[in-house]
C-alpha positions in Angstrom: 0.0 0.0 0.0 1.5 3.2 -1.4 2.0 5.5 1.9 -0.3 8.2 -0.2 -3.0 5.7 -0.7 -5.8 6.9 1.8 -7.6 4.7 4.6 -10.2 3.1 3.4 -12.9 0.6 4.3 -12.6 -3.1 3.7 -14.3 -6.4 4.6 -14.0 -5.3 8.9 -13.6 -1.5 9.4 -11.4 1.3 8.1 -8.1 0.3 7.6 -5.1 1.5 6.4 -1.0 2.9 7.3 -0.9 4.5 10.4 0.4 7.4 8.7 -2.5 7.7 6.5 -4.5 7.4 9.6 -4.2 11.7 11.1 -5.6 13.2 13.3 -7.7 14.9 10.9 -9.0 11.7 9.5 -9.5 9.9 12.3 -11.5 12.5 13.7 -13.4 13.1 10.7 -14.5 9.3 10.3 -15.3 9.3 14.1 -17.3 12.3 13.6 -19.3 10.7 10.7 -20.2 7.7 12.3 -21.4 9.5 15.6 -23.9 12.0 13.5 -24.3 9.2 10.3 -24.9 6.2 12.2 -27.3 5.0 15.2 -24.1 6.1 17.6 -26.8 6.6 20.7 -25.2 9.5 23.2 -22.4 7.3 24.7 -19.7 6.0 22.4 -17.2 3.1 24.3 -13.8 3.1 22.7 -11.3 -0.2 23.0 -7.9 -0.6 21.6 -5.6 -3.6 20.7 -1.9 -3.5 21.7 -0.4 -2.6 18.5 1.8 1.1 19.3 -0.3 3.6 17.1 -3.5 2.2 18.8 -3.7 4.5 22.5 -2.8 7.5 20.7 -5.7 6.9 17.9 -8.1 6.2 20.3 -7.2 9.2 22.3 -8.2 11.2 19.0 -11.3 9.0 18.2 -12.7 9.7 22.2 -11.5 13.8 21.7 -13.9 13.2 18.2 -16.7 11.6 20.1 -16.8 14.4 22.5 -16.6 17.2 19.9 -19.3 15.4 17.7 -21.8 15.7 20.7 -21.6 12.1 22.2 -19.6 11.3 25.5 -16.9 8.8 25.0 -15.9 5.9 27.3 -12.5 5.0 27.4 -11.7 1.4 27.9 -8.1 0.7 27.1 -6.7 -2.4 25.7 -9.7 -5.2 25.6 -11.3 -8.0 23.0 -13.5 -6.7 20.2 -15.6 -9.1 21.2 -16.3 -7.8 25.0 -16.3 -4.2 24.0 -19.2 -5.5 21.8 -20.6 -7.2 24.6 -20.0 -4.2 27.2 -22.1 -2.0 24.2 -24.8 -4.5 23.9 -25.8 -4.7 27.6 -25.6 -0.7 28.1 -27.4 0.1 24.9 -23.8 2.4 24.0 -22.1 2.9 20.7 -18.6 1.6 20.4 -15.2 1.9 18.8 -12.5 -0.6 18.4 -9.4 1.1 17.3 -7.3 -2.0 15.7 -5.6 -3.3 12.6 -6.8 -6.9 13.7 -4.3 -9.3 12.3 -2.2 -7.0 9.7 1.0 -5.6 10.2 2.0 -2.7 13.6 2.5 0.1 10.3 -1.0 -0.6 10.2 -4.4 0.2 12.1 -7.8 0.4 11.9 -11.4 1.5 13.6 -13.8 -0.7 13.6 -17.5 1.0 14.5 -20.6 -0.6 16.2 -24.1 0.7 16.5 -26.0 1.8 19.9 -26.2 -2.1 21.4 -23.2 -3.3 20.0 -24.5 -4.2 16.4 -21.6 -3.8 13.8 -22.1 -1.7 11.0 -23.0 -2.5 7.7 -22.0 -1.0 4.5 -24.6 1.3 4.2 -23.5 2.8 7.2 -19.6 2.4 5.8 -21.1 4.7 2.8 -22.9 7.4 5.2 -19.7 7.8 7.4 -17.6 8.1 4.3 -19.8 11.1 2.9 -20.1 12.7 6.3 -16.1 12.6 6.6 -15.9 14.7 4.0 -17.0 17.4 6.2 -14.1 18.7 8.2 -12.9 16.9 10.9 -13.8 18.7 14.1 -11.8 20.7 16.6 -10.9 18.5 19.6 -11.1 19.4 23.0 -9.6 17.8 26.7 -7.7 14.6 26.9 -9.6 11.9 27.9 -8.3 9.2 30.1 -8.5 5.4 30.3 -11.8 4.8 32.5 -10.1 1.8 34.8 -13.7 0.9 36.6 -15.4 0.9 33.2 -13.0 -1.4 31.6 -12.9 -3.8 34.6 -16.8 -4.1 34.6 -16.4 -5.0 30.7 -13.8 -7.6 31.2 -15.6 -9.3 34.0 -18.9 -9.5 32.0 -17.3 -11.1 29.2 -15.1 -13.8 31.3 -18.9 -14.2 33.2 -20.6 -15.1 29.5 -18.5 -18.3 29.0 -18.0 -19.2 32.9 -22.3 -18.6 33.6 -22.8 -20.5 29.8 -20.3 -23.7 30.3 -19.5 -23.7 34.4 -16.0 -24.1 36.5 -14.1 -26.7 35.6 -15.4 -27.1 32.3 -11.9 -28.2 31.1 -10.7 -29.7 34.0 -7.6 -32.1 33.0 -6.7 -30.7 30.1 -3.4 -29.2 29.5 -3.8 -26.3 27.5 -0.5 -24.1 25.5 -1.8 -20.3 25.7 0.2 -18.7 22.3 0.0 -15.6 23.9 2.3 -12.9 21.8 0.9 -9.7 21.2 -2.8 -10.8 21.7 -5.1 -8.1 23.8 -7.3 -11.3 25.1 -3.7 -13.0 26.4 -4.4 -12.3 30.1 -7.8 -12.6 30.0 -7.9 -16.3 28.0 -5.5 -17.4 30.5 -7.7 -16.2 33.9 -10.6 -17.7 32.1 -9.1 -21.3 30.6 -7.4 -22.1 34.6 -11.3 -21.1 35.7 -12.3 -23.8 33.9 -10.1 -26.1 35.7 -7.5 -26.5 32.4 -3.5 -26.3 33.2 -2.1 -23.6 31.7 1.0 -22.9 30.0 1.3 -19.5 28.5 4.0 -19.4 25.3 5.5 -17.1 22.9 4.5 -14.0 25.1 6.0 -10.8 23.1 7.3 -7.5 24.0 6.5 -6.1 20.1 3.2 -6.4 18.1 3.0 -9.4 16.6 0.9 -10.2 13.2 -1.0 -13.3 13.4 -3.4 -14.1 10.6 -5.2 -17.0 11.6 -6.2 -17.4 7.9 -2.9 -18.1 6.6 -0.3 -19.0 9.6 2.9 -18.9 8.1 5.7 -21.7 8.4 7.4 -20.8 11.4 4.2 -20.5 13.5 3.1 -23.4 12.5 6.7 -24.7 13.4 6.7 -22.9 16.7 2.9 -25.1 17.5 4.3 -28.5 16.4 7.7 -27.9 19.1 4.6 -26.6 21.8 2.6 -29.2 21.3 5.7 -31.9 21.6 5.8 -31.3 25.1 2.4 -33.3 25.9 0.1 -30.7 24.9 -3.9 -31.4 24.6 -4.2 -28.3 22.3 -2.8 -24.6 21.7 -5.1 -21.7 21.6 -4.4 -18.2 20.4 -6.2 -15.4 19.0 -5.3 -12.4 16.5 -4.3 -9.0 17.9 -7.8 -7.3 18.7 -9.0 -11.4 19.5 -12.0 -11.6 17.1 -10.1 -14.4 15.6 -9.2 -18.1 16.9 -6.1 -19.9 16.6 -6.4 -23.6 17.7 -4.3 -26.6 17.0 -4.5 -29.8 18.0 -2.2 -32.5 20.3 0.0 -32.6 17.2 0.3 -28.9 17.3 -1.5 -28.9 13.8 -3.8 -25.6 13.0 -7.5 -26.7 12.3 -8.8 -24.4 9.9 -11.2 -21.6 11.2 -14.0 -22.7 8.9 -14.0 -25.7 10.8 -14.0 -24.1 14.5 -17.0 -22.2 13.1 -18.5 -25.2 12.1 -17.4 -27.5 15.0 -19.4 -24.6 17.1 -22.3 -24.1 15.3 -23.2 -27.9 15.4 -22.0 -28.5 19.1 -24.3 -25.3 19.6 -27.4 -26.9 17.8 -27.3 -24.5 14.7 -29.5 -25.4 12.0 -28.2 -22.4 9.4 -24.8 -21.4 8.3 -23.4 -18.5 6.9 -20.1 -17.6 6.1 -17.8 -16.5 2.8 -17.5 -18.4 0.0 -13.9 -18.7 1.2 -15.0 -21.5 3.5 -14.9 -25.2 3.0 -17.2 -27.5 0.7 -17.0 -29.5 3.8 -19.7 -28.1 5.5 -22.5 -29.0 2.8 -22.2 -32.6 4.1 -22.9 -31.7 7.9 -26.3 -31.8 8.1 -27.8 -27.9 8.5 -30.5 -27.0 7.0 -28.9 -24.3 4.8 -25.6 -23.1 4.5 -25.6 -19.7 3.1 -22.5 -18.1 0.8 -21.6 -14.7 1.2 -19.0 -12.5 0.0 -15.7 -12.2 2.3 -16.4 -9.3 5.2 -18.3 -9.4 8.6 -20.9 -7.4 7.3 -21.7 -9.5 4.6 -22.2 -12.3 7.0 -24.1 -10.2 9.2 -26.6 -8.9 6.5 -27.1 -13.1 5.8 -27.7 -14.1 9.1 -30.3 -11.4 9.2 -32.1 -12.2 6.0 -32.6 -16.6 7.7 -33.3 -14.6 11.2 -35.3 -16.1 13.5 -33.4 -19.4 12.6 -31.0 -20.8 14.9 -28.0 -19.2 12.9 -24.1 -18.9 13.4 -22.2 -17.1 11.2 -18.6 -17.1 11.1 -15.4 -16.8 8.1 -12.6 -18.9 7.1 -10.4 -16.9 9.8 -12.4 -18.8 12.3 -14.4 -15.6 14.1 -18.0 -16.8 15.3 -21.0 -14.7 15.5 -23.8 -16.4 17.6 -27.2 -15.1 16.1 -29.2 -16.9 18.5 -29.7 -17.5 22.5 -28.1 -20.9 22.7 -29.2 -22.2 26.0 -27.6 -19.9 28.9 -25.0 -18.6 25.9 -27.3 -15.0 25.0 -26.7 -14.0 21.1 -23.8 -12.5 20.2 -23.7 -11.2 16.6 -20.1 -9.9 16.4 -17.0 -11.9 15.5 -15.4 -13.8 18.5 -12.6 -15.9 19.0 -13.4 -17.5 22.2 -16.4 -19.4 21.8 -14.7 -21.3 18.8 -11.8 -22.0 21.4 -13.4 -23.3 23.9 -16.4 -25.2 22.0 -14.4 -27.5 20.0 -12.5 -29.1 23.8 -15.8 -29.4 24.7 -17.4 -31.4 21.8 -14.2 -33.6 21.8 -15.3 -34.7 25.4 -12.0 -36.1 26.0 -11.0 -37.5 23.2 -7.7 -35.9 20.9 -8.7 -32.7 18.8 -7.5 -34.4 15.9 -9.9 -37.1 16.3 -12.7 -35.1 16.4 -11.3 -33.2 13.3 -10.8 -36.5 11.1 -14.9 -37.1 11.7 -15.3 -34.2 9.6 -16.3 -34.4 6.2 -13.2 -35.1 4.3 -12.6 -32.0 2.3 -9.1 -30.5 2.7 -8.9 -26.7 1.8 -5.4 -24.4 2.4 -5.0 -20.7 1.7 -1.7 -18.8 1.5 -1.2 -15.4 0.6 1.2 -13.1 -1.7 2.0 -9.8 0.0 3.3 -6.8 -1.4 1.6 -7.0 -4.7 1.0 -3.8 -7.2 -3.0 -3.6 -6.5 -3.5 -1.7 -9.4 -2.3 -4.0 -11.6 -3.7 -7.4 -9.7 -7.2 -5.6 -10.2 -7.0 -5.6 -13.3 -6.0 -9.2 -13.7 -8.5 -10.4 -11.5 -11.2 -8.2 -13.5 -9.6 -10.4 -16.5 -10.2 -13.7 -15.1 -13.3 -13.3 -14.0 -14.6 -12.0 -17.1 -12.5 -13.7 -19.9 -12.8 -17.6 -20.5 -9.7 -17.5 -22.5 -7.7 -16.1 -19.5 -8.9 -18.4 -17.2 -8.9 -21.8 -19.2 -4.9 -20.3 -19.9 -4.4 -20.2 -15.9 -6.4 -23.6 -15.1 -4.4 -25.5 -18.2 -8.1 -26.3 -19.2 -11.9 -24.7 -19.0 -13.0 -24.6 -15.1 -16.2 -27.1 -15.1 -17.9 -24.0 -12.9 -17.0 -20.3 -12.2 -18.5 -18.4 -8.8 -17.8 -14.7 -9.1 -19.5 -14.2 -5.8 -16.0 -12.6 -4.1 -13.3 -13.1 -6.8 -12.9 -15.7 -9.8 -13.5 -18.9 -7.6 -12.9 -21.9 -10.1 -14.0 -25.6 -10.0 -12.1 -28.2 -11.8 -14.6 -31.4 -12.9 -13.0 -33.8 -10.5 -14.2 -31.3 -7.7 -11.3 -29.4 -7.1 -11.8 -25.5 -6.5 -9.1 -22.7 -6.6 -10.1 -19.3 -5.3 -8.2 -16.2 -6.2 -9.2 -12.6 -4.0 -7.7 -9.0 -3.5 -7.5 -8.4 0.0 -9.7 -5.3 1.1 -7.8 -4.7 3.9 -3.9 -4.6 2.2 -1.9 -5.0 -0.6 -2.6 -8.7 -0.7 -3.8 -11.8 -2.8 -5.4 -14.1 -1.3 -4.9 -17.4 -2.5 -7.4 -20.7 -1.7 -7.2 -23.9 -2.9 -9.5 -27.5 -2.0 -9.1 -30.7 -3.1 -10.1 -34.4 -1.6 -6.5 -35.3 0.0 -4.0 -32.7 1.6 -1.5 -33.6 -1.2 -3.8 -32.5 -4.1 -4.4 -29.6 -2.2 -1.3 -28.2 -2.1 -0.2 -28.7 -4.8 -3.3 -26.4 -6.2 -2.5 -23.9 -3.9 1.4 -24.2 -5.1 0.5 -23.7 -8.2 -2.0 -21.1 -8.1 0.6 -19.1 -6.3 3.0 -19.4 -8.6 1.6 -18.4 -11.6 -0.2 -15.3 -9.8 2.7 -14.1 -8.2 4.0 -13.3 -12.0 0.7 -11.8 -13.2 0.5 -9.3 -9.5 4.0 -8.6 -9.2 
C-alpha cells in the first residue's frame, strides 16, 4: 500500500497505514459515524496492543466528544467484549485496531447503539459525512479503569455462567500468547475452567498473526509446543475476534471448521459464512448453509435475511458470530474468538482434537497469501479472469467445469477441485485458496496457483 493511498474501508472496518491514519481523518471518520450512524449519546472506545493504537483512540474519544456524544474510554480489551460491554448498556462503540495486519498498520472498527456492527450502508454514510471537516478537539480523555474492569468481568462471566467451573478440568492447555489483547484474559478464564495452563511465545513487540494463513514458522513454533504433551494450543489475532487452535500434534485446524465445530456443538441449523469457506460443510447436516462474500458485514446482513433461525455465522479466519440464545450462551452477533476455542474441547469430550477433526467431512482446503503486490495491476487481472474464458482456461491448463464470481474468480475443476483467487480489502494482498479431496492434491493447487499469480500481481 503506497504510503499516499488513503484509509479506506474493507471487509471489517477502516483500515489502512498509520500514517495515512491523522488526526484529521480519524477524527473526521469518528465524527461521521457518531452523526451518520445510530451512535446513541455514549460512544465506548477499545484498543488492541499494537503502538499507534492508545494514541488513535485518544483522537477518536476527543472526536466523540466534539461530535456531541460522550466517549468511554476502555483501554486495551477484545473486540468481542467491547461488543458485549455495548450490547448490555445500549452504548455505541469503537475498536481502534488493525486486527491481524502488520503494527504500520491500524484500523477503527464502529458498532451501532447495542453493539450491532455496522453494515456497508452505514460504511457509505460515514464516508460522505467525513468529508466534512474533521472537528476541533477538546480535553484529553483518560483510560476509565472501573469501566473497563466491569467490561472484562462480564465477558469472562458469558463463557464461565454458559459452560461452568471446571469445564476443562484435566486438560493441558499451551496459551500462544504474543501480542494478543485477550492473552491475560484467556488465561484467567481457561485455569477457571479447571485446564492447566501454559502460557507461550508472550512478546514485547506487536506481533501479526493471521489466523487465515499462519505462516511456516508458526506453525513450526505449534508443532515444538505441542511436543511437550500438549492437549491443544489456543491463540487469537491481535484485537482477539479471531481463533487460533491446533490440536495434540500442534496442527492448526482451519477456522472454517472451529465455526463449524461450534455451530453444530451449539445446535445450529443455518450457516453462513464467505465463500472462502470449505465444501466440507454441505455434508454436515444444516438446513442451509448460506455463501456470502468475504467481510463481517456481509455475513451479518445473511444471518439477518434466515433470522429467527437458529443461525451462526462465522469466516474462514475462524471468528464466530452467535445469532441466537443458545441455551444460557445469550446472542452474540459480532465476530469472537473465544467461543470457537473453547467449544471444539468441549465437543471432543475427552478424546484428541484431531480425532474429532478426522470425523469431519473429508474436504481438505489451504490458503496462503502473496503480499506486497501492485494492487493496481492485480485488479486488473482479477477483472480479466473473472470476465475472460480464454484467460482463465490459460491459468487452469483447461476450461474450469464451474466459475462463482461471488467474491473473486472462484474456479471448479470437474473432478471437484476449486481454486479461489481474491484481492485483499484490507492490504496490498492476494489471497490465494485452494481445495481438493487429499492434503497432497491440495497443495499442490494452492502451489500452483501461487506461482503463476505471483507473475501476473508482481
Amino acid at each position: 500500500m503506497p504510503a499516499t493511498e488513503p484509509a479506506r474501508f474493507g471487509t471489517s472496518g477502516l483500515r489502512g497505514l498509520v500514517t495515512a491514519l491523522t488526526p484529521d481523518v480519524v477524527a473526521a471518520h469518528v465524527a461521521g459515524f457518531v452523526t451518520a450512524c445510530d451512535a446513541g449519546t455514549t460512544v465506548l472506545i477499545g484498543e488492541d496492543l499494537r503502538p499507534s493504537s492508545p494514541e488513535i483512540a485518544q483522537i477518536a474519544a476527543r472526536a466523540v466528544r466534539a461530535a456531541g456524544a460522550q466517549p468511554v474510554r476502555l483501554g486495551p480489551l477484545p473486540t468481542p467484549a467491547l461488543a458485549l460491554a455495548a450490547q448490555a448498556q445500549g452504548s455505541g462503540a469503537i475498536m481502534v485496531t488493525g486486527s491481524h495486519i502488520p503494527a504500520d498498520r491500524n484500523g477503527l472498527k464502529f458498532y451501532r447503539r447495542g453493539g450491532s456492527e455496522i453494515d456497508k450502508p452505514d460504511e457509505a454514510a460515514i464516508v460522505t459525512a467525513a468529508r466534512i471537516p474533521a472537528p476541533m478537539l477538546g480535553e484529553v480523555v483518560e483510560i476509565d479503569r472501573a469501566a473497563a474492569a466491569r467490561a472484562l468481568t462480564g465477558y469472562r462471566a458469558r463463557y464461565l455462567d454458559a459452560f461452568g467451573a471446571g469445564a476443562l478440568r484435566g486438560l493441558r492447555l499451551g496459551l500462544y500468547t504474543h501480542s494478543s489483547v485477550a492473552r491475560d484474559l484467556l488465561a484467567e478464564l481457561l485455569r477457571a475452567f479447571g485446564a492447566e495452563v501454559t502460557e507461550l511465545g508472550r512478546a514485547t513487540t506487536f506481533v501479526p498473526v493471521d489466523t487465515e494463513a499462519v505462516d511456516p514458522a508458526t506453525r513450526a513454533r505449534l508443532k515444538a509446543w505441542a511436543a511437550q504433551g500438549l492437549d491443544a494450543i489456543l491463540s487469537t489475532d491481535g484485537d482477539a475476534d479471531r481463533p487460533l487452535l491446533a490440536d495434540e500434534t500442534g496442527e492448526v485446524i482451519r477456522g472454517d471448521l472451529l465455526g463449524a465445530i461450534t455451530a453444530r456443538h451449539l445446535g445450529a441449523t443455518h450457516v453462513v459464512t464467505p465463500v472462502t469457506s470449505t465444501t466440507a460443510l454441505d455434508a454436515m447436516g444444516f438446513a442451509q448453509v448460506r455463501r456470502t462474500r468475504v467481510g463481517s458485514p456481509y455475513v451479518i446482513a445473511g444471518m439477518a435475511d434466515v433470522a429467527p433461525a437458529r443461525v451462526v455465522g462465522f469466516e474462514a479466519n475462524g471468528g464466530v458470530l452467535l445469532g441466537f440464545d443458545a441455551g444460557p450462551l445469550p446472542a452474540l452477533p459480532t465476530r469472537d474468538a473465544v467461543l470457537p476455542l473453547i467449544t471444539p474441547l468441549l465437543a471432543a469430550r475427552g478424546a484428541p482434537l484431531s480425532t474429532l477433526v478426522a470425523a469431519l467431512p473429508r474436504r481438505v482446503a489451504l490458503a496462503d497469501r502473496l503480499q506486497g503486490i501492485d494492487r493496481t495491476r492485480a485488479a486488473a487481472w482479477i477483472k480479466t479472469l473473472t470476465q475472460d474464458d480464454r484467460a482463465r482456461a490459460a491459468f487452469w491448463d483447461g476450461a474450469p467445469a464451474a466459475l462463482d464470481v461471488t467474491d473473486g474468480p472462484r474456479m471448479i475443476h470437474p473432478n471437484g477441485d476449486i481454486l479461489h483467487l481474491r484481492l485483499s480489502g484490507n492490504a496490498p494482498e492476494l489471497r490465494v485458496y485452494a481445495e481438493a479431496v487429499t492434503l497432497g492434491a491440495a497443495q499442490m493447487l494452492l502451489n500452483r496457483g501461487l506461482k503463476r499469480a505471483c507473475s501476473m500481481v508482481r
